[in-house]
C-alpha positions as CSV (number, residue, x, y, z in Angstrom):
1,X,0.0,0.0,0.0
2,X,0.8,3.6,-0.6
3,X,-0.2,5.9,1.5
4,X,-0.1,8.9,-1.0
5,X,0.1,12.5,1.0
6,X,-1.9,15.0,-0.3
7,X,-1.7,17.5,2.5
8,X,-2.1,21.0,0.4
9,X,-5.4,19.4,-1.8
10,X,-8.6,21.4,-0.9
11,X,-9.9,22.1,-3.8
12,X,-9.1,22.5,-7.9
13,X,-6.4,25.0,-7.2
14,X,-3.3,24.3,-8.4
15,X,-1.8,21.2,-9.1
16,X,-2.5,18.8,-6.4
17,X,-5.7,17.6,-8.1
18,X,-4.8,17.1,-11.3
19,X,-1.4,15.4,-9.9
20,X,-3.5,13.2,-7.2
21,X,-5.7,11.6,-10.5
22,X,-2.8,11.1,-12.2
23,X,-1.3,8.8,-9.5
24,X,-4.8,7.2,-8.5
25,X,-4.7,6.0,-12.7
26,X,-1.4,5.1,-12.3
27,X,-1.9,3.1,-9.6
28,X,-4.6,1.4,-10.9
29,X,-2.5,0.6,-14.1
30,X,0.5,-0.7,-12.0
31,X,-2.2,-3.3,-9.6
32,X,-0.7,-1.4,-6.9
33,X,-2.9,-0.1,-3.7
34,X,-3.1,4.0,-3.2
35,X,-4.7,5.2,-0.3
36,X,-5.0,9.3,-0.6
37,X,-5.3,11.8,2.2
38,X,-5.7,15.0,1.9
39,X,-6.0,18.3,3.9
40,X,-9.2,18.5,6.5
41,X,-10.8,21.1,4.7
42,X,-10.9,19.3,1.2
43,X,-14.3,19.3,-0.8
44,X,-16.6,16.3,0.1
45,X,-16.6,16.0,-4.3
46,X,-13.0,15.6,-4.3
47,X,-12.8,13.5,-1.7
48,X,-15.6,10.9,-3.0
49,X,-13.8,11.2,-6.5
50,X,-10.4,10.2,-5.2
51,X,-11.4,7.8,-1.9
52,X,-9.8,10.0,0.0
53,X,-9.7,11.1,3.7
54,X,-9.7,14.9,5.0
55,X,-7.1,14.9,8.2
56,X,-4.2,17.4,7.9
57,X,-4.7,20.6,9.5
58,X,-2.0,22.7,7.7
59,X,-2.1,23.4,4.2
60,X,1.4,23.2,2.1
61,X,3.8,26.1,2.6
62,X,1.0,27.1,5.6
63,X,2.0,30.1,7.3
64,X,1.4,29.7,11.1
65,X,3.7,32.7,12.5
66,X,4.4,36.2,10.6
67,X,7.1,36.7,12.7
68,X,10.1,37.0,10.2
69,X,12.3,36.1,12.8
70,X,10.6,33.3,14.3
71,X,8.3,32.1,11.4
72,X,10.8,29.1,9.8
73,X,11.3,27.7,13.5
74,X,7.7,27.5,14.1
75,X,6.5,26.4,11.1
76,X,9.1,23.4,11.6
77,X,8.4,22.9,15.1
78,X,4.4,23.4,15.5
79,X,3.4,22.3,11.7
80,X,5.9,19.3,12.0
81,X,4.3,18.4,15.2
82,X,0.8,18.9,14.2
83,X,1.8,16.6,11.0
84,X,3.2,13.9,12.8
85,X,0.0,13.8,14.9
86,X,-2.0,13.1,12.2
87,X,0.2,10.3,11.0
88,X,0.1,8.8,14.1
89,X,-3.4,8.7,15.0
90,X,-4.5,7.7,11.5
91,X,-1.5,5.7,10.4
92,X,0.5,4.1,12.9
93,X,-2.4,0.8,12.9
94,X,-2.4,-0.9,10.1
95,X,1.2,0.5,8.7
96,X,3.7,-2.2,7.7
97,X,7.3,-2.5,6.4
98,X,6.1,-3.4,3.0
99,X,4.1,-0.2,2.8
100,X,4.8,3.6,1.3
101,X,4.5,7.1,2.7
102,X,4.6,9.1,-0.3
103,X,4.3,13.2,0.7
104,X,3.5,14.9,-3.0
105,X,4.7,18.5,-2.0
106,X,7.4,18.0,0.7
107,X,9.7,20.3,3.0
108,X,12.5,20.3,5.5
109,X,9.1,20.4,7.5
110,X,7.0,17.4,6.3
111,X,10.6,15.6,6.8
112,X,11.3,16.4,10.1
113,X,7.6,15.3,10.8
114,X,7.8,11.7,9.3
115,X,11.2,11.8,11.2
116,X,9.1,12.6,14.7
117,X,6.2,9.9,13.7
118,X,8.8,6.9,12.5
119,X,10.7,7.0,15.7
120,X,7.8,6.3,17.6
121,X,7.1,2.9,15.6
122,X,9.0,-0.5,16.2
123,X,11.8,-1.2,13.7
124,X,9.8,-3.7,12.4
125,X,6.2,-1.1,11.5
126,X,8.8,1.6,9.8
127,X,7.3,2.2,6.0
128,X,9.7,3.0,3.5
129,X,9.0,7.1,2.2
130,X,9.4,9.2,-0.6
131,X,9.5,12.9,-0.5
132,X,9.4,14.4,-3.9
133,X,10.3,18.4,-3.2
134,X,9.6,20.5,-6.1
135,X,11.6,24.2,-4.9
136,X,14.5,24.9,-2.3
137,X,13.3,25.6,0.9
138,X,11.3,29.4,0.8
139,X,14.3,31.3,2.5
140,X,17.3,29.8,0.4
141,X,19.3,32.4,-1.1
142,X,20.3,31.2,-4.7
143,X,22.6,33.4,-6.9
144,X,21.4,34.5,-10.4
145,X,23.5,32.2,-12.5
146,X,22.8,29.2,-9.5
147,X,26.4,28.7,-8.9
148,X,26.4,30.5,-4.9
149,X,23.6,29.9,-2.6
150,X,22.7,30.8,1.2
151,X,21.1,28.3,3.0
152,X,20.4,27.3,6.9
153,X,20.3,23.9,5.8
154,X,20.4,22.8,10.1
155,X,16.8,22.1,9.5
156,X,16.9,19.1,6.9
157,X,20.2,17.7,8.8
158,X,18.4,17.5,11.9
159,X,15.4,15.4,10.3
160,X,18.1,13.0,8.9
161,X,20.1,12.5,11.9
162,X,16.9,11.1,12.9
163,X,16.3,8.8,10.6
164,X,19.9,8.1,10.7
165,X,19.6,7.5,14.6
166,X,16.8,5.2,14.0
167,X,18.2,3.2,11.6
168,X,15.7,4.2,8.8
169,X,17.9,6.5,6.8
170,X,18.5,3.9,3.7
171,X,14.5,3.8,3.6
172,X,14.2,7.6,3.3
173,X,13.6,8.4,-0.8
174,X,14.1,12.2,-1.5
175,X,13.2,13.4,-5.3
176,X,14.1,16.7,-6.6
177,X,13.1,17.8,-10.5
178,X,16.5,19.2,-11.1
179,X,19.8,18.3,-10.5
180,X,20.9,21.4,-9.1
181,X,18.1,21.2,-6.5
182,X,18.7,17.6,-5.7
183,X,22.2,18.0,-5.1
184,X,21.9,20.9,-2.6
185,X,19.6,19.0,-0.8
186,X,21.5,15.9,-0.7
187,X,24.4,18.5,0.9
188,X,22.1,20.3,3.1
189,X,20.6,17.2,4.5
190,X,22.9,14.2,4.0
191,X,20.6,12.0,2.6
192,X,20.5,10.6,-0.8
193,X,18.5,12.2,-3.6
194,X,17.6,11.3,-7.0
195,X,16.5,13.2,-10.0
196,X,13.0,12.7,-11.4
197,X,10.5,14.2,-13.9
198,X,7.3,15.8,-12.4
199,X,3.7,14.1,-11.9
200,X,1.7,15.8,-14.6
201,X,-1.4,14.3,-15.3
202,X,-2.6,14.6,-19.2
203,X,-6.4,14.9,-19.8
204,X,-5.7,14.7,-23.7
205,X,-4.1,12.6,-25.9
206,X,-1.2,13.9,-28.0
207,X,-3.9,13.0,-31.0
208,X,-6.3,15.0,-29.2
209,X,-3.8,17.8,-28.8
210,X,-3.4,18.2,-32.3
211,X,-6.8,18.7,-33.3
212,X,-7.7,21.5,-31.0
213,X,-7.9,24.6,-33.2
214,X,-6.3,27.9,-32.1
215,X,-8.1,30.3,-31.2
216,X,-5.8,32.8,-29.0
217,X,-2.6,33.9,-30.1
218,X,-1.0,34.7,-26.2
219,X,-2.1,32.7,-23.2
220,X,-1.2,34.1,-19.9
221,X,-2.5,31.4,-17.7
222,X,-2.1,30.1,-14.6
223,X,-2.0,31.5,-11.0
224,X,-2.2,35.2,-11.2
225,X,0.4,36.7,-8.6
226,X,3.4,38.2,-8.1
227,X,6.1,35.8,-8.4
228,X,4.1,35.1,-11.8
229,X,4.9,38.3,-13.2
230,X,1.1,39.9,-12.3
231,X,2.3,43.3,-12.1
232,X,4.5,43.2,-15.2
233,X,1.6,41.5,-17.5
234,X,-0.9,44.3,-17.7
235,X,2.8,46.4,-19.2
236,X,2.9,43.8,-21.3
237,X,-0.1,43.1,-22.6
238,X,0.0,47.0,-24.0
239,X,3.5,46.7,-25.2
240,X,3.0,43.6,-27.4
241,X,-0.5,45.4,-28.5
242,X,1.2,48.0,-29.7
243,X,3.8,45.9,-31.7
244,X,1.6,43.4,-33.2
245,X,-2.0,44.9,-33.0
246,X,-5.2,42.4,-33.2
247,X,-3.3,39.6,-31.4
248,X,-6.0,37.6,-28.8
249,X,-5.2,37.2,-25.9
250,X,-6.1,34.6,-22.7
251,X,-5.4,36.3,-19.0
252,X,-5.9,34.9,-16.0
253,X,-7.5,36.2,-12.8
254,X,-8.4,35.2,-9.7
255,X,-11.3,37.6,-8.1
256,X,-14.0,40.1,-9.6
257,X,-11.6,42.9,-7.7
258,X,-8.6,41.8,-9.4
259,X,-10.6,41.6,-12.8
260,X,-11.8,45.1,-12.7
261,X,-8.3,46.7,-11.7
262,X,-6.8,44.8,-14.8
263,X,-9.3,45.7,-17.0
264,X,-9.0,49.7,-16.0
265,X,-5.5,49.7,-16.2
266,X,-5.6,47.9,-19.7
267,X,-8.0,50.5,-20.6
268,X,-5.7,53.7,-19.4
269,X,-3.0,52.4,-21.1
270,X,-4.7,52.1,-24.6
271,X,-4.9,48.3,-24.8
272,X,-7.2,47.3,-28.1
273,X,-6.6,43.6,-28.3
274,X,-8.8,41.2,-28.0
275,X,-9.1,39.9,-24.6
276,X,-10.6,36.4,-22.8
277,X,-10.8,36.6,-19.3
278,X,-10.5,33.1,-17.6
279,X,-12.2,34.7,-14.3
280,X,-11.2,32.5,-11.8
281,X,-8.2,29.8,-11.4
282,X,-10.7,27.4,-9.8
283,X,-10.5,25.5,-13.1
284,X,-11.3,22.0,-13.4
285,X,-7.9,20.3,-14.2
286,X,-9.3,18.5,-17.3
287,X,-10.6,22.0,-18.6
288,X,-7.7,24.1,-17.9
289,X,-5.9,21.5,-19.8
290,X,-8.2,21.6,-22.9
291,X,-7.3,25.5,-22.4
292,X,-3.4,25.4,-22.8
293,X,-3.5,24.3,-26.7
294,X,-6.3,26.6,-27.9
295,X,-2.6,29.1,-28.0
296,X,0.0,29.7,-30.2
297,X,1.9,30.7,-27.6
298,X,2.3,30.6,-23.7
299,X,4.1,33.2,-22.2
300,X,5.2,32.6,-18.3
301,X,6.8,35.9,-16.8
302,X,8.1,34.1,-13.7
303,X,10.0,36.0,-11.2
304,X,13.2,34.1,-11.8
305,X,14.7,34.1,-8.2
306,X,11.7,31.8,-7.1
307,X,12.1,29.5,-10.6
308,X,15.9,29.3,-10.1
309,X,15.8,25.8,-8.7
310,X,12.0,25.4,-8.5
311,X,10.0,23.5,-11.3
312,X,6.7,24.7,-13.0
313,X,3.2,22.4,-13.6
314,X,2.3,25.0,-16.3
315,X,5.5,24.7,-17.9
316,X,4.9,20.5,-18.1
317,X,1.4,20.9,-18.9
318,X,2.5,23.5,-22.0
319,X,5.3,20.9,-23.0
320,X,3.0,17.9,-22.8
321,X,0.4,20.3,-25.2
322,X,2.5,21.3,-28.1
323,X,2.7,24.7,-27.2
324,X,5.5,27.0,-27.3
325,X,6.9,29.3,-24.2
326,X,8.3,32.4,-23.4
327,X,10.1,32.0,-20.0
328,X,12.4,33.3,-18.0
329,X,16.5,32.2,-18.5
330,X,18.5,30.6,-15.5
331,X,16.1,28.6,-14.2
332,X,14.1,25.2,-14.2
333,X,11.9,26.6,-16.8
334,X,14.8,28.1,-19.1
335,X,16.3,24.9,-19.1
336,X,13.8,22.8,-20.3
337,X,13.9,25.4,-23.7
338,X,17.7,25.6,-23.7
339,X,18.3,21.7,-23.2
340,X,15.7,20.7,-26.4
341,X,13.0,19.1,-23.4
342,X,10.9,22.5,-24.4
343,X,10.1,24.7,-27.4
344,X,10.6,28.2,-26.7
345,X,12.5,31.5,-26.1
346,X,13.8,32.4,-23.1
347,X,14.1,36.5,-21.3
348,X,17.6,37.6,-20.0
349,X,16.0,40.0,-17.5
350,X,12.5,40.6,-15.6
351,X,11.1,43.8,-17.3
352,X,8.3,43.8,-19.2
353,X,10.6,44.9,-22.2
354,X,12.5,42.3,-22.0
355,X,9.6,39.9,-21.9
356,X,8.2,41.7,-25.3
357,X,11.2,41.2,-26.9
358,X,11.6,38.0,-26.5
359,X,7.7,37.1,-27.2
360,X,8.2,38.8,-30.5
361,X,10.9,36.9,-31.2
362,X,8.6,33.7,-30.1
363,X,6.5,35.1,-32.5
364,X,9.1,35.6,-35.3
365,X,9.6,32.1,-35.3
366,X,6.3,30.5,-34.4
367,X,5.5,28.1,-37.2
368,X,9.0,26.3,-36.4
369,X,8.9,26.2,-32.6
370,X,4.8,24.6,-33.3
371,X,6.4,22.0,-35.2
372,X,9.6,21.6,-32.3
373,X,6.5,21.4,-30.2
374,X,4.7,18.6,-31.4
375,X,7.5,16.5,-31.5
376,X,8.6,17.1,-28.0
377,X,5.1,15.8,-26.5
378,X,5.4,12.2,-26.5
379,X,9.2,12.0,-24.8
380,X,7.9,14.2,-22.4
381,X,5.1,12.7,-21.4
382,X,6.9,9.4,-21.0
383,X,9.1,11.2,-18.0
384,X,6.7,13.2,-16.1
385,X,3.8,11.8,-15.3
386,X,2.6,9.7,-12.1
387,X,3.3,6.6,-13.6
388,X,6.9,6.6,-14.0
389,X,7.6,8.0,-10.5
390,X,5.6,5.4,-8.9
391,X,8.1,2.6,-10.8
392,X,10.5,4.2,-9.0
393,X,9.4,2.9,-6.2
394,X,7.4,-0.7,-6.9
């Protein structure tokens, strides 16, 4: 059995949906027993859909003191604790040696809480566990070109000196999306850890992809905040309209609020292209796949310093579709298009200048990065899904 942590899944934000179907098929497909849980709060649909039971208190990346000074000590102490609770009172029963304890979205926090749980179980009851982390830990300092970093890395060390203490440490599986990331965690916590693709689920077939007509020429889709470029993309959105006038465009949004302030400053700036507003990111995983290949072109204005290490669902999903990306250099997402995984063009700086330039360029080239695209879905698919990281571990 696998007991597959889903700990941030309330509802059809983000990934952990999409992700969480992905493994149940895959699981199915391999014979292989996946038991989901999920976060207390997670909607009674979701929860029928997937089998799954609502116990974790503390959302992933939950923020439970805004003390700057004191806030990474007591998420790892009180969310770890809380965490290892949960484990224990609905775990600690019926788990075996045979078994898995597979946390999706996973911290020096979740890992210092399996760490607190495992030691209370007899050597003989330990599961083995994989933690797949898909970013470095929030206040890692990495340099622009990724070759210096700053790191408290006393956190991850002290989870593995308990596993180490306990014996368990060879049964401890980390997973990191990119080699740089897996390699600083294997120095910050001493624990092995092994480079894997990312769990993207795929709702339509590459033949499927192909015959979806497009209807937009820019999609800029996907969470709508800060470290997503939100306050560059309204700059430009008016800056591309004024190169290329008529384009269509796809944006978005999260709230009526945030709708009406994007639309008003669109309007003061002389925007006159042709504008779908996705209103809210609650989509449906199967539909906001079906949305990603109605574009020519996906442009992600990602804050860098957050990518630099950090990998990007979009970015899969847009790989997985055919289409092409704008994204920013030195980082998860800039490798994929400089290494041949993606189609694309990447931006040397975070400007909305920059960003224009190199989406005209995109655009320059279109017809050949489509056809890079289509060719690039298939081996791509094969390495990120669910499936292939659960033969990692059965």
């Amino acid at each position: 059995m696998i007991h597959f942590i889903q700990h941030g899944l309330r509802d059809c934000h983000s990934h952990f949906y999409g992700e969480t179907l992905g493994f149940l098929q895959a699981a199915r497909e391999l014979n292989v027993g996946l038991q989901v849980w999920t976060h207390a709060k997670c909607e009674p649909e979701i929860l029928a859909a997937c089998n799954a039971k609502a116990v974790f208190p503390l959302q992933t990346d939950g923020v439970l003191d805004l003390d700057p000074v004191s806030a990474e000590l007591s998420s790892y102490i009180v969310g770890a604790t809380a965490f290892a609770g949960i484990l224990s009172k609905y775990l600690t029963t019926d788990i075996s040696a045979v078994d898995w304890v597979f946390v999706a979205y996973a911290s020096q926090n979740e890992a210092y809480a399996l760490a607190l749980w495992l030691q209370t179980l007899p050597s003989g009851k330990r599961p083995q566990v994989a933690l797949f982390c898909h970013r470095p830990e929030l206040k890692w300092n990495i340099g622009p070109q990724r070759e210096k970093m700053s790191a408290n890395a006393s956190f991850w060390r002290f989870a593995a000196l308990i596993f180490e203490k306990i014996g368990i440490k060879d049964r401890v599986h980390v997973f990191a999306p990119d080699a740089r990331l897996a390699n600083v965690l294997a120095m910050a916590s001493g624990l092995q850890v092994q480079t894997t693709g990312i769990a993207t689920p795929y709702f339509l077939t590459p033949e499927q992809v192909l015959e979806v007509p497009k209807k937009f020429d820019i999609g800029l889709i996907g969470e709508f905040r800060s470290e997503r470029g939100s306050d560059l993309v309204p700059d430009l959105m008016v800056e591309l309209d004024q190169q290329r006038p008529g384009m269509r465009y796809v944006l978005q949004l999260r709230t009526a609020n945030e709708t009406g302030k994007v639309r008003r400053r669109l309007a003061d700036k002389g925007f006159a292209g042709e504008l779908l507003l996705v209103p809210s990111t609650m989509l449906e995983p199967a539909e906001f796949a079906r949305l990603i290949p109605q574009m020519r072109l996906m442009v992600l204005p990602y804050f860098p310093d957050r990518y630099r290490m950090r990998s990007s669902g979009v970015l899969s999903e847009c790989i997985a579709y055919a289409t092409p990306c704008v994204v920013p250099v030195d980082t998860w997402l800039g490798d994929q298009v400089q290494s041949g995984a993606a189609a694309g063009v990447v931006f040397a700086e975070w400007t909305s200048q920059a960003i224009c330039a190199a989406t005209l360029n995109a655009l320059d080239q279109l017809n050949a990065l489509s056809d890079s695209a289509k060719e690039k879905m298939q081996p791509w698919r094969q390495q990120n899904c669910a499936r292939a990281m659960l033969e990692r571990l059965v």
